[in-house]
Z-matrix of the N, CA and C atoms (Angstrom, degrees):
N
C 1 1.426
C 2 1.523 1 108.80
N 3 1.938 2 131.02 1 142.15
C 4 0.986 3 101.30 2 -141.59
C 5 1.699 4 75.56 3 -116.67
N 6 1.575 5 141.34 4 -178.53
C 7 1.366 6 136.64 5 176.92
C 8 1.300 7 88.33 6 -112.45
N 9 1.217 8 120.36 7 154.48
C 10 1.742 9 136.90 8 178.66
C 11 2.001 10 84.83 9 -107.72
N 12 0.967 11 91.57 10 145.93
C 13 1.569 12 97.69 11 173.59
C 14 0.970 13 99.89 12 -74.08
N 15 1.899 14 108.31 13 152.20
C 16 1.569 15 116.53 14 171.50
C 17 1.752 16 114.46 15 -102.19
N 18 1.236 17 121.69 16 124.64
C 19 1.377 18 139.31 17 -139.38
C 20 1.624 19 114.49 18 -130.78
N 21 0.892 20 103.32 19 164.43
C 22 2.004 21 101.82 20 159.59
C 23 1.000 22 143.28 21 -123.50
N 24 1.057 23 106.01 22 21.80
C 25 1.495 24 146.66 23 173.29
C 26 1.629 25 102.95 24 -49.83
N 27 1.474 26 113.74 25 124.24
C 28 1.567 27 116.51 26 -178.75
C 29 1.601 28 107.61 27 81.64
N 30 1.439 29 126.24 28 -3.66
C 31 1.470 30 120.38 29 -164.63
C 32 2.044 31 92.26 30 -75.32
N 33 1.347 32 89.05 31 -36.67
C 34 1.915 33 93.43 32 -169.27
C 35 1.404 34 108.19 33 -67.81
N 36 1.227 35 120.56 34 -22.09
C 37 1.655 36 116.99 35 -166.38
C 38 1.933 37 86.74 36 -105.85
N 39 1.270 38 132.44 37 -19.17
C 40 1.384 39 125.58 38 160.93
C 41 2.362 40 113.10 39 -58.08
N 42 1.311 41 87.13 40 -50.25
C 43 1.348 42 110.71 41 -175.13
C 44 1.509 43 95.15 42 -43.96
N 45 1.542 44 119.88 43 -74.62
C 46 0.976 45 134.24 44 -149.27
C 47 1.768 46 138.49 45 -75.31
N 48 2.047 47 86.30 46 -18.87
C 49 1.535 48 126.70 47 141.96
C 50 1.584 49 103.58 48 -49.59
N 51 1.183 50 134.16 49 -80.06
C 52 1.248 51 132.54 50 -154.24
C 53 1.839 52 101.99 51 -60.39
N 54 0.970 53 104.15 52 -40.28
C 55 1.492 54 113.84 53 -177.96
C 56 1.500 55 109.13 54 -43.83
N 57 1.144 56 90.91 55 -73.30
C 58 1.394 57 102.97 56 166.83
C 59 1.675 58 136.73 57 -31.71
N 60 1.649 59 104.49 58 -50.81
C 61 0.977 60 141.91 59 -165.91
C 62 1.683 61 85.18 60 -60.79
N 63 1.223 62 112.01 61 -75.81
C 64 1.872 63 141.47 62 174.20
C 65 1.349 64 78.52 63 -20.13
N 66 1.296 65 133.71 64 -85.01
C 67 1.682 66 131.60 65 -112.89
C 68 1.762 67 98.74 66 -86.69
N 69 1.526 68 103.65 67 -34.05
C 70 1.504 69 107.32 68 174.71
C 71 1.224 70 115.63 69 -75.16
N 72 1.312 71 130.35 70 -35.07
C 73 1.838 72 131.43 71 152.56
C 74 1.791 73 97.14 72 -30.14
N 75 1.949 74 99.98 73 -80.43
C 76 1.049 75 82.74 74 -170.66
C 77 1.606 76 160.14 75 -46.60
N 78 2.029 77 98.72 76 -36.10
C 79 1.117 78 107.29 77 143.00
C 80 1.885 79 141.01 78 1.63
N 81 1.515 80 80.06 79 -92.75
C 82 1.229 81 115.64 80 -169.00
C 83 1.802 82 100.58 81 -67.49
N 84 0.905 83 126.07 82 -25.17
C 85 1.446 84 128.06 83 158.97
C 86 1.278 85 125.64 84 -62.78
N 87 1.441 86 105.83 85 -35.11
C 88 1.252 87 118.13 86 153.26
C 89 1.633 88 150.81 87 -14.96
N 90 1.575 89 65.54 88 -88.19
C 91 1.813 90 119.62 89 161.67
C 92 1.515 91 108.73 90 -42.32
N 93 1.479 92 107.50 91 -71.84
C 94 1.379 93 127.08 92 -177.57
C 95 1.490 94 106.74 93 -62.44
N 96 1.311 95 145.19 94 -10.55
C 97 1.352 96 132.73 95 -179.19
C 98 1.186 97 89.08 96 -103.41
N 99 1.555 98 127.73 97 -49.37
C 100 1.661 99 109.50 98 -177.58
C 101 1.520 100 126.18 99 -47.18
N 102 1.512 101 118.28 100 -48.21
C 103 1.251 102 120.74 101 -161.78
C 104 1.750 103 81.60 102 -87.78
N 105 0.838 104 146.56 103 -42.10
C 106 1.289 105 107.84 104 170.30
C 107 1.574 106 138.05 105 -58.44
N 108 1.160 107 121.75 106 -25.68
C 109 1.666 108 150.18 107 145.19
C 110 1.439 109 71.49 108 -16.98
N 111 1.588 110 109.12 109 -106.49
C 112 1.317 111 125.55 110 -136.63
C 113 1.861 112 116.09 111 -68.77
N 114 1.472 113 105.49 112 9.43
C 115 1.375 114 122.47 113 -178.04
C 116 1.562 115 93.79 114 -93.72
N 117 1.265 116 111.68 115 -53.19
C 118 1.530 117 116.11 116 173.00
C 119 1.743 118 137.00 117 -56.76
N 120 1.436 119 94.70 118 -14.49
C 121 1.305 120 102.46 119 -176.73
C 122 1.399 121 103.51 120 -91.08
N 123 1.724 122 94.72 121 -33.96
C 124 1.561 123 84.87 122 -178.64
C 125 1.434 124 128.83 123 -89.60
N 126 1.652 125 109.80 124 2.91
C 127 1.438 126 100.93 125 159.74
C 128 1.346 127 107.30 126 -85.32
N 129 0.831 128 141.86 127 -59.08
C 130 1.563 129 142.70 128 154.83
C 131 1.706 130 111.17 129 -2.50
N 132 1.521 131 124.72 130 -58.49
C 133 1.146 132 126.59 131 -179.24
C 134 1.620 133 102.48 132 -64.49
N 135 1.510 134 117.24 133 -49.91
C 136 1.367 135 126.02 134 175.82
C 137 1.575 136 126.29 135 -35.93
N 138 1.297 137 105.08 136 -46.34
C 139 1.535 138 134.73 137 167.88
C 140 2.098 139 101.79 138 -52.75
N 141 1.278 140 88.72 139 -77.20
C 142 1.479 141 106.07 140 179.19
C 143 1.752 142 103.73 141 -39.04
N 144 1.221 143 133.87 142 -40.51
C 145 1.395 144 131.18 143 -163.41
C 146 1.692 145 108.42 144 -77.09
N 147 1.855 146 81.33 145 -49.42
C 148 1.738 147 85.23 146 174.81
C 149 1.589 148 128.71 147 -58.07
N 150 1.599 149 90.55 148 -38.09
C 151 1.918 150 103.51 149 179.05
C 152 1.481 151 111.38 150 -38.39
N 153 1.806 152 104.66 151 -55.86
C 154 1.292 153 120.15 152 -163.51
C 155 1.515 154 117.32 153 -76.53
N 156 1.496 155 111.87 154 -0.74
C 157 1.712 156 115.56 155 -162.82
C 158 1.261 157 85.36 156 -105.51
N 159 1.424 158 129.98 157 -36.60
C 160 1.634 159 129.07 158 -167.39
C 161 1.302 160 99.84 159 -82.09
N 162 1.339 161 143.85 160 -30.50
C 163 1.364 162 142.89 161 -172.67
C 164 1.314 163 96.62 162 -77.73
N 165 1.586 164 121.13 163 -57.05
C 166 1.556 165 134.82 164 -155.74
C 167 1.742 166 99.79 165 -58.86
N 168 1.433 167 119.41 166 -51.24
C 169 1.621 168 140.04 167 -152.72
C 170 1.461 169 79.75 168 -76.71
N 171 1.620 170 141.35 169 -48.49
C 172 1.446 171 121.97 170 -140.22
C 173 1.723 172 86.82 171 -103.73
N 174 1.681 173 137.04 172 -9.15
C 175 1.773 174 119.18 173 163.35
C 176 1.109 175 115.80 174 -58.37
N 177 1.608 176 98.85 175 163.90
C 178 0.990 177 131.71 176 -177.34
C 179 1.743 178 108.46 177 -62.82
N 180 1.524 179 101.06 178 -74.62
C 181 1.403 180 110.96 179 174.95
C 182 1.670 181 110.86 180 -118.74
N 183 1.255 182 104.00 181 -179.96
C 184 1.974 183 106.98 182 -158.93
C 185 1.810 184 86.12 183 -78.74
N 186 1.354 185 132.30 184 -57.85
C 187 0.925 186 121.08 185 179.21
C 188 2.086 187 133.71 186 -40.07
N 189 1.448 188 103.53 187 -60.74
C 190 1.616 189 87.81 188 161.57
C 191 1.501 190 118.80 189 -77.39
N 192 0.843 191 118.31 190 5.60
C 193 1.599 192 132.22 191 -175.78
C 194 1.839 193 99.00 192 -87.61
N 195 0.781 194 121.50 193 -53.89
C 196 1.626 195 130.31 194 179.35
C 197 1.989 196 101.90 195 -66.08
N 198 1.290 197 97.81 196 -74.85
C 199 1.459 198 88.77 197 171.66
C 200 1.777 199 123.93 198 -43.37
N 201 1.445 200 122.48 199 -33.29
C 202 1.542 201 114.77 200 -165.30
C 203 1.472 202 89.11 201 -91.86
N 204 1.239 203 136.80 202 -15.65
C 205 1.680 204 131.99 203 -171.21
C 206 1.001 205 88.49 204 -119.16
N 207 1.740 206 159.47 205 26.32
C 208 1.241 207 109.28 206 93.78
C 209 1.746 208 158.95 207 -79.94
N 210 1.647 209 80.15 208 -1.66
C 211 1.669 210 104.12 209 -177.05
C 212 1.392 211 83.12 210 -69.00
N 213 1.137 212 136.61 211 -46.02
C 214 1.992 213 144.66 212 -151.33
C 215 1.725 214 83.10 213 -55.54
N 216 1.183 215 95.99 214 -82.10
C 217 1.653 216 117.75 215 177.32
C 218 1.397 217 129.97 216 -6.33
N 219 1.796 218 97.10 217 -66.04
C 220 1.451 219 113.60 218 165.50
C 221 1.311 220 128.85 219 -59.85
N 222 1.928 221 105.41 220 -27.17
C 223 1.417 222 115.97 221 -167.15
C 224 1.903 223 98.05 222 -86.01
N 225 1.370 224 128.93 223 -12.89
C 226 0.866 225 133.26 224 -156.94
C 227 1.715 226 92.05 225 -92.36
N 228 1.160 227 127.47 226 -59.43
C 229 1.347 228 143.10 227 162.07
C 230 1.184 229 120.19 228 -24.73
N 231 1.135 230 105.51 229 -44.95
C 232 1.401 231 131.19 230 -173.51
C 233 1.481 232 111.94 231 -86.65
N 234 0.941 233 112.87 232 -20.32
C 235 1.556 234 125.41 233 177.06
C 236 1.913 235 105.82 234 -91.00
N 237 0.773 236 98.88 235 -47.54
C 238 1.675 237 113.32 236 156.36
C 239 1.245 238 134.37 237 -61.24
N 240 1.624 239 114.26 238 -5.90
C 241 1.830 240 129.07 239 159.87
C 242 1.415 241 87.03 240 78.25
N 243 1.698 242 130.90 241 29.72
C 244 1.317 243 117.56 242 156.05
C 245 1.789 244 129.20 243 -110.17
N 246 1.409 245 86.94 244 49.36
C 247 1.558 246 114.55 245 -167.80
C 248 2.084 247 108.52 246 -61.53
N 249 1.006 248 109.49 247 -42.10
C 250 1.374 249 112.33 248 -176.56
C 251 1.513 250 102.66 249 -98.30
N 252 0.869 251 110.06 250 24.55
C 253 1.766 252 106.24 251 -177.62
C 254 1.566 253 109.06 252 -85.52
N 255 1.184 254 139.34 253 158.91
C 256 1.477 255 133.98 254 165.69
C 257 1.931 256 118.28 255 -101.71
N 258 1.253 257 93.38 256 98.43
C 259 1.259 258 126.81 257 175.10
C 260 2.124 259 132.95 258 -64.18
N 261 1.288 260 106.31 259 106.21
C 262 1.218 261 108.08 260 -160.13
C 263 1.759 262 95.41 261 -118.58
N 264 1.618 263 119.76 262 118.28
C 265 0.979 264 111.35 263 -151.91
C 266 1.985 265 81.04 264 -127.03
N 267 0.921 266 111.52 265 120.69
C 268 1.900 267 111.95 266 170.01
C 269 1.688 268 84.89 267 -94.58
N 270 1.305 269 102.98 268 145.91
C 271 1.838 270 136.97 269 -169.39
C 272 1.954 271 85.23 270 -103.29
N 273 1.223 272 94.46 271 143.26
C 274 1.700 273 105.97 272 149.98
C 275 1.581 274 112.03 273 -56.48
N 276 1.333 275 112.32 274 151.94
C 277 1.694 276 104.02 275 152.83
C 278 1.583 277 110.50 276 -49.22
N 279 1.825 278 112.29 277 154.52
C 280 0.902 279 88.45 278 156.27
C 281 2.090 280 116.07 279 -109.17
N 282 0.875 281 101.58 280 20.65
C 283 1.597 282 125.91 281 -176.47
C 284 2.148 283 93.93 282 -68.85
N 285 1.193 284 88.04 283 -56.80
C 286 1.661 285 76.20 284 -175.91
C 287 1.438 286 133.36 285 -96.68
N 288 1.668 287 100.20 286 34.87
C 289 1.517 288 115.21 287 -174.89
C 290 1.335 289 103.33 288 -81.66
N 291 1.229 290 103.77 289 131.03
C 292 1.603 291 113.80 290 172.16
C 293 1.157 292 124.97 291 161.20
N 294 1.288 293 129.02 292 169.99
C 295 1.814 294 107.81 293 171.32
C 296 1.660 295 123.24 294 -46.52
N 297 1.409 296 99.53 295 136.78
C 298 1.739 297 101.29 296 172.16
C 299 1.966 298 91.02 297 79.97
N 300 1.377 299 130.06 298 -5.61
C 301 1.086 300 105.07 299 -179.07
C 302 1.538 301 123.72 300 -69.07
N 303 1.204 302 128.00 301 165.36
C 304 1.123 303 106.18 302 170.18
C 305 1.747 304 118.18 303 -120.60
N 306 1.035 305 99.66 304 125.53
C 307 1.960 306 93.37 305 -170.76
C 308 1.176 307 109.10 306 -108.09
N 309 1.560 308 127.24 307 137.03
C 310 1.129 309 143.94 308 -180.00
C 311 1.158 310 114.83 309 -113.35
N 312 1.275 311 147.19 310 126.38
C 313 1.359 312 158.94 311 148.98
C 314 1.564 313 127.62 312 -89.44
N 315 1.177 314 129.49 313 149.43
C 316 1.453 315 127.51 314 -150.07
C 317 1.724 316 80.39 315 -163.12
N 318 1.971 317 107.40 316 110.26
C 319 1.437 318 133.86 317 173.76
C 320 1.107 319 110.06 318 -114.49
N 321 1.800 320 118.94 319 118.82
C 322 1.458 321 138.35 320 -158.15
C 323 1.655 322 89.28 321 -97.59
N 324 1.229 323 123.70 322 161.92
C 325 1.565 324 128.63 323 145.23
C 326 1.231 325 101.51 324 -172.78
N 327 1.557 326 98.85 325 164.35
C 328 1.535 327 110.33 326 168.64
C 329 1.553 328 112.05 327 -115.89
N 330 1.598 329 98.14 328 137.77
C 331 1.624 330 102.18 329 -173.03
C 332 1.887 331 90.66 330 -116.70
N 333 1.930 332 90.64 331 123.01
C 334 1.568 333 99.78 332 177.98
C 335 1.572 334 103.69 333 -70.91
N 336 1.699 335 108.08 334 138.10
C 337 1.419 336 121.22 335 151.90
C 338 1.856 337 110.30 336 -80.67
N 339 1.559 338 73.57 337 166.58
C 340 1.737 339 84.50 338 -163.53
C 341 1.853 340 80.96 339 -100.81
N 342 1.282 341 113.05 340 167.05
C 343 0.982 342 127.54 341 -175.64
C 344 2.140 343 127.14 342 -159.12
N 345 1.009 344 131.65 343 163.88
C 346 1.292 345 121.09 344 -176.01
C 347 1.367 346 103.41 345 -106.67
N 348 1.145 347 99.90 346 136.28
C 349 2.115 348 102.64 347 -173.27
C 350 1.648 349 110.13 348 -93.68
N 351 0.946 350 86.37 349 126.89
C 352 1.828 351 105.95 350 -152.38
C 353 1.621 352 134.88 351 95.32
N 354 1.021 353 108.24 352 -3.78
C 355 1.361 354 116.21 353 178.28
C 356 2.174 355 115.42 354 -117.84
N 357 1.091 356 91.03 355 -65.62
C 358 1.762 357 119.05 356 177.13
C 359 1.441 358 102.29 357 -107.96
N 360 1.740 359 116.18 358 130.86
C 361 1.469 360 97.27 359 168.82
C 362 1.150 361 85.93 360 -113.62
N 363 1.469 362 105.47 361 -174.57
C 364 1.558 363 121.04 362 -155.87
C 365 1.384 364 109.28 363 -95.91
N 366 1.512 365 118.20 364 153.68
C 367 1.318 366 120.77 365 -175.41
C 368 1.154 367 113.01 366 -125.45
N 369 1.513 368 111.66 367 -145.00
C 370 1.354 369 126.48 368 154.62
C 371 1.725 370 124.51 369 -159.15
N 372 0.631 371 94.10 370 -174.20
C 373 2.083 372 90.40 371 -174.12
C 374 1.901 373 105.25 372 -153.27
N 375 1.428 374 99.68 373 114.75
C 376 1.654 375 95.59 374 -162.47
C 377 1.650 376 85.18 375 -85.27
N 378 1.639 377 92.11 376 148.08
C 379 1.349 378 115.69 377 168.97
C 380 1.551 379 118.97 378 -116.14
N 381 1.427 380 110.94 379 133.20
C 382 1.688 381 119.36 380 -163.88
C 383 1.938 382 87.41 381 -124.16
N 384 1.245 383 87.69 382 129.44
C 385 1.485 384 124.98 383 154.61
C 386 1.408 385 133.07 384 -115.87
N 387 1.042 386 125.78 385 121.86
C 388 1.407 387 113.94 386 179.47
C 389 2.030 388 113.02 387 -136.60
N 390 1.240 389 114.39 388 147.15
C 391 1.416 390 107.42 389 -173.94
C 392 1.787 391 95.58 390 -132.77
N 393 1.246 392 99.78 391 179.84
C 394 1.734 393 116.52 392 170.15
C 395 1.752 394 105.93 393 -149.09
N 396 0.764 395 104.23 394 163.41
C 397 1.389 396 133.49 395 164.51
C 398 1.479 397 142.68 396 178.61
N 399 1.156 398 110.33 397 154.42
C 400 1.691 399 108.36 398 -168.02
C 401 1.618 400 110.51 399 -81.17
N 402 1.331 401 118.19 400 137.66
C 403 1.264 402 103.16 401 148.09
C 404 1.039 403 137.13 402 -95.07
N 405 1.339 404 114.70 403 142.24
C 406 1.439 405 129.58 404 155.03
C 407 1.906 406 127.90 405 1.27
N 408 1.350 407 97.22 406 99.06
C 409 1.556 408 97.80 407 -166.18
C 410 1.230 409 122.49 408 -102.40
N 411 1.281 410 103.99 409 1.39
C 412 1.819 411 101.94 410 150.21
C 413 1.473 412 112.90 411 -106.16
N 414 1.063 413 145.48 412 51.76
C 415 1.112 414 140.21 413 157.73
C 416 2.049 415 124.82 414 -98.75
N 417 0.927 416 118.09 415 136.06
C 418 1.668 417 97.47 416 178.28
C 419 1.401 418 116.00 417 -91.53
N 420 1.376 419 127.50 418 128.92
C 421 1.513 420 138.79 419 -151.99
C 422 1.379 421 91.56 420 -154.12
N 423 1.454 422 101.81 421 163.90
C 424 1.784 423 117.13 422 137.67
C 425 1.086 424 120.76 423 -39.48
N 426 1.744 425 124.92 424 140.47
C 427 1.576 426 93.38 425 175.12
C 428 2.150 427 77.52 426 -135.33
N 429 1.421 428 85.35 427 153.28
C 430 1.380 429 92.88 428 170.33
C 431 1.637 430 132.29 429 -81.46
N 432 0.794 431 127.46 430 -169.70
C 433 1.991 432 137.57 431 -157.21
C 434 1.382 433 87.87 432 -77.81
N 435 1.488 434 137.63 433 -41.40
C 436 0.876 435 148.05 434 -139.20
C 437 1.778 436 113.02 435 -85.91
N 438 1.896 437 108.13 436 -35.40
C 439 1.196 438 128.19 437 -177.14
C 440 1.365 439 119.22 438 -63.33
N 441 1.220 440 139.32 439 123.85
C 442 1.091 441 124.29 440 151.81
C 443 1.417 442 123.49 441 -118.11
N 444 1.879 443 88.49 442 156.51
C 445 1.679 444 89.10 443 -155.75
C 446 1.805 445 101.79 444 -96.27
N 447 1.079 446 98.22 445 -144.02
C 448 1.855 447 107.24 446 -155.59
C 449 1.377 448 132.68 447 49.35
N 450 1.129 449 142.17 448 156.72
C 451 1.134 450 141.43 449 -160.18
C 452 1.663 451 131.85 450 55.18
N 453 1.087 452 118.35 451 160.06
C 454 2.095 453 109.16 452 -169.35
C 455 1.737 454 73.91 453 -58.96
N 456 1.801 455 68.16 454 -178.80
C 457 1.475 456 94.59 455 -142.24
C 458 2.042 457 124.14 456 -85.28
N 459 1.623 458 65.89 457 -25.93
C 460 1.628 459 88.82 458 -176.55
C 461 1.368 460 106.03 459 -106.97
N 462 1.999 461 130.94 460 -0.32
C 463 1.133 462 103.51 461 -139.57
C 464 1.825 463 101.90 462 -101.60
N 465 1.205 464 119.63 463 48.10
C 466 1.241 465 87.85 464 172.84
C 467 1.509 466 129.37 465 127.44
């Protein structure tokens, strides 16, 4: 029986598999923490839109109504450990506050990417949310320039 010599032949193209192997893990780990980043911001922003539509819909007038739904907003964020984040909050008009109005808000943020130090530096990717809702048309409020009265309230 004859022995084949023992060699190292193939050890570099073994080596260089694993290497490889590593960098596409790493990659993709990557990948996967970013788009979750930016999955998170935007439930977070989502949260923040709703806070401010339920505060905004149940004031009196558009003015303390804007100020207490955005404190809502911030406090919602903030409840979410997105306290140092930079926050871009668009207000409803306040022209069409009133019963049957409908207010829309539009919540800016930036969700940090993760990044490798020395290679990729780190960023961010702004995330936009935006909601509407009607208010409440039997309630008595301020109503803006925009309202008009007679007839039910919602009809038309």
């Amino acid at each position: 029986m004859r022995r084949r010599p023992v060699d190292e032949r193939g050890v570099v193209g073994g080596t260089d598999g694993l290497l490889a192997g590593v960098l596409v893990a790493m990659v993709g780990t990557l990948m996967i923490a970013n788009v979750w980043s930016v999955i998170a911001a935007r439930t977070d922003a989502d949260a923040a839109v709703r806070e401010y539509l339920r505060v905004y819909t149940k004031a009196d007038g558009p003015g303390s109504g804007a100020a207490h739904a955005e404190a809502a907003a911030r406090s919602a964020l903030v409840a979410s450990g997105r306290s140092d984040v930079a926050v871009s909050i668009t207000p409803p008009d306040a022209e069409t506050f009133g019963p049957c109005g409908l207010a829309r808000v539009t919540v800016r943020l930036q969700a940090p990417l993760v990044g490798v130090p020395g290679f990729v530096g780190r960023g961010s990717k702004t995330v936009t949310a935006a909601g509407a809702e009607v208010i409440d048309p039997w309630r008595s409020m301020e109503r803006g320039t925009a309202w008009r009265s007679g007839g039910a309230a919602c009809g038309g």
